[in-house]
N, C-alpha and C positions, 0 to 999 in steps of 0.2 A: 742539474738533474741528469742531462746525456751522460759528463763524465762519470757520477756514478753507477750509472745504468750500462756503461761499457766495462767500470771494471768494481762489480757489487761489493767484494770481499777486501777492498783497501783496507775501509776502519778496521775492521778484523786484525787484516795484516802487522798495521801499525800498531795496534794495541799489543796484538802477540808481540813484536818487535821488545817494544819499552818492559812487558813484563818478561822477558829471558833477559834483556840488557839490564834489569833491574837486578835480578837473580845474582848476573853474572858478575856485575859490579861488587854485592854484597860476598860471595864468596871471594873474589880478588881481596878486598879488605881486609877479610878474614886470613887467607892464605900469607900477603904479604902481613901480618901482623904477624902470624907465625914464623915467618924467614926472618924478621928481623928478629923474633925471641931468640931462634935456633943462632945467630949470630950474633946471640949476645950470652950466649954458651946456657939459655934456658930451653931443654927439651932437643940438642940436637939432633937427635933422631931421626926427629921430621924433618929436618930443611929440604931433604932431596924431595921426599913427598911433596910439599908445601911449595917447593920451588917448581916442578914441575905442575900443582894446580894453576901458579900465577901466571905461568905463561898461557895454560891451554885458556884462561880464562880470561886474561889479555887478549887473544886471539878471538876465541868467542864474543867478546865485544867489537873486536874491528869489521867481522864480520858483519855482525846486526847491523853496525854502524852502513858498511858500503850497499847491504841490502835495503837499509831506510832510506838511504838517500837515493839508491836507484829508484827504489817506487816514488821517490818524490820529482824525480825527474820523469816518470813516466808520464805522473800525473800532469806536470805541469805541461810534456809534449803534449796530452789530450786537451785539456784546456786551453792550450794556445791553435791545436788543428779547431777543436771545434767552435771558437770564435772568430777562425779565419772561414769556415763551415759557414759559419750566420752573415757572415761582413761579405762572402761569395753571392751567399743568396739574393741579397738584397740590390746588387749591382741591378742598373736599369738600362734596358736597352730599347730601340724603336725599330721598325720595319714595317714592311709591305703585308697588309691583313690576308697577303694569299698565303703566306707561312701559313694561319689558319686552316686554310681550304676550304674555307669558303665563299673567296670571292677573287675575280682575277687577279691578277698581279698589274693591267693596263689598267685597274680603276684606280689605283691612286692613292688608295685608303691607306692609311696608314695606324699603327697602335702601338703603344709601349703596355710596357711587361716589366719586370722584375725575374730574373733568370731564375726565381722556384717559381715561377709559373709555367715554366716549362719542365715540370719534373713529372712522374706518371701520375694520374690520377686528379692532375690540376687540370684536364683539357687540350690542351698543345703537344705533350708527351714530346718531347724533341732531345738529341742528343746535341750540348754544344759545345761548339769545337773555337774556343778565343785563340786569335791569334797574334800575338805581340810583336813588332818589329818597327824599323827604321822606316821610311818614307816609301823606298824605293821594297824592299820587300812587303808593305802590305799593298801598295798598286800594284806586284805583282798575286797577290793573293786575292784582290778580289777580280783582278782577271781570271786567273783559274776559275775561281767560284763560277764566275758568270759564263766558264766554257764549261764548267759541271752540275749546274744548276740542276737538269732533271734527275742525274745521279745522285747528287746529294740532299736532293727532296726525296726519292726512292729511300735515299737509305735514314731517312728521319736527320737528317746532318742541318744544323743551322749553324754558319760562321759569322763569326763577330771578329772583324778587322782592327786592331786600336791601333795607332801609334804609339811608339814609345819612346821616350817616358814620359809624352803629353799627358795619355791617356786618353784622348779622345777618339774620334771619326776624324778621318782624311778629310783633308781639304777641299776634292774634289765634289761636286752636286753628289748627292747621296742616290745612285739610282735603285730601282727597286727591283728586288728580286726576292722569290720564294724559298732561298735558301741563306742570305746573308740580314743581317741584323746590325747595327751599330748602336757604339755605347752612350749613354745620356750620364750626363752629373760625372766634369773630367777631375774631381778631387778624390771623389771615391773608388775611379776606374785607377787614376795614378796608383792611389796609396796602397791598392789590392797588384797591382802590377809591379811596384817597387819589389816589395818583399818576395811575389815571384820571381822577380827578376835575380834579387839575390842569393838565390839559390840555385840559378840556370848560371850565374857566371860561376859560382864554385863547383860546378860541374864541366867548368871550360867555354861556356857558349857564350859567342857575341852575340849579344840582344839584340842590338839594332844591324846590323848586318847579317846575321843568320833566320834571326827570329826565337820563337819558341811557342808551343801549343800548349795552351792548359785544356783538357779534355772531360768535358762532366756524362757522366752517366745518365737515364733517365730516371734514377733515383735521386739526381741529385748532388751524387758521391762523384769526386776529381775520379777518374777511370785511368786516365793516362796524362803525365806530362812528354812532351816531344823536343827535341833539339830541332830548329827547324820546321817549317809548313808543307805537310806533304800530303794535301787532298786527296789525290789520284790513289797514294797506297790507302786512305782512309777508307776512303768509297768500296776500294779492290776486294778489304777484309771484310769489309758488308755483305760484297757481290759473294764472295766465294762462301761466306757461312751461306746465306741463301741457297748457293748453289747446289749444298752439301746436306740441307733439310736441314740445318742449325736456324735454331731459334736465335732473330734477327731483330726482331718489336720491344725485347726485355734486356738488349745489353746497354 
């Protein structure tokens, strides 16, 4: 239903497609019937005519042809985004109920969620910011966090630390804070992190030595992917729309 819903006029397209490649088929038939009459000394006249249909009409089919097949790869890019879209959603993570705000962050409580529960409208509104690396890059990541804790609760930011390519939460006691989150169920965090991942190294990136950010919007929607974990600039662009009377609640 989404894929057709993001692109209404495929059947359309296709159908149009097969009925001009049908056309163009039946007149090639035609034409090339005619070149081999004219060279067979029936009707020479036509060959040049007839010869230059078969080609335009030759062409005319490779056409349709590369045009059907691009929309069928378009199709299948959307159907593969949008059940990477559902297989995102569904990732589940836990943390401190003060993410909520409504209860300290020293009380202890703690809640899982499913990451569209944090998308607008669901309650939470939060933008999250996962971020993938080796051991030692996300100990340093949730150090930052915990040195930007009120910035990145100011600016609606929940981080989620994984290792890779475990997929789970570090090793360390999970301490709590109102801006970081960690992942539950490490099959489905790997298998959504692999296929990230393989698309960050063919962009050059060491996963586990550099890291990389997948970034969701509070619709929902991936916003930004990043080479690297770069809180401080994340927070900055919050800080500065804010500053700038740019609406800050809806990116």
């Amino acid at each position: 239903m989404r894929e057709e819903a993001e692109s209404p006029f495929r059947k359309v397209r296709f159908l149009l497609y097969l009925t001009l490649a049908g056309g163009a088929a039946a007149s090639l038939v035609v034409s090339a019937a005619r070149v081999a009459a004219a060279l067979s000394g029936i009707n020479p006249e036509l060959l040049q005519e007839s010869s230059i249909n078969v080609v335009v009409d030759a062409l005319g089919i490779a056409v349709l042809v590369f045009l059907f097949k691009r929309d069928l790869d378009a199709q299948e890019s959307r159907l593969k985004r949008a059940s990477r879209g559902a297989e995102l959603a569904k990732l589940m993570v836990r943390g401190s109920k003060a993410i909520l705000g409504d209860v300290d962050v020293n009380d202890g409580q703690i809640f899982t969620a499913s990451l569209s529960d944090f998308r607008r409208g669901r309650g939470i509104e939060k933008r999250i910011v996962i971020a993938a690396g080796g051991r030692s890059i996300i100990e340093q990541v949730i150090q930052e966090a915990t040195r930007l804790e009120k910035s990145l609760t100011l600016s609606d930011l929940i981080v989620i630390p994984v290792l890779f390519p475990d997929g789970r939460a570090p090793d360390q006691n999970e301490t709590l804070f109102s801006c970081l989150a960690f992942p539950v169920g490490e099959a489905k965090w790997r298998s959504f992190l692999t296929e990230e991942a393989k698309e960050a190294i063919k962009q050059g990136v060491d996963v586990e030595n550099e890291g990389f950010c997948v970034i969701l919007k509070k619709n929902g929607r991936v916003g930004q992917r990043t080479r690297g974990v770069f809180l401080d600039q994340m927070v900055g662009e919050v800080t500065k729309r804010r500053e700038m009377g740019l609406d800050v609640k809806n990116i």
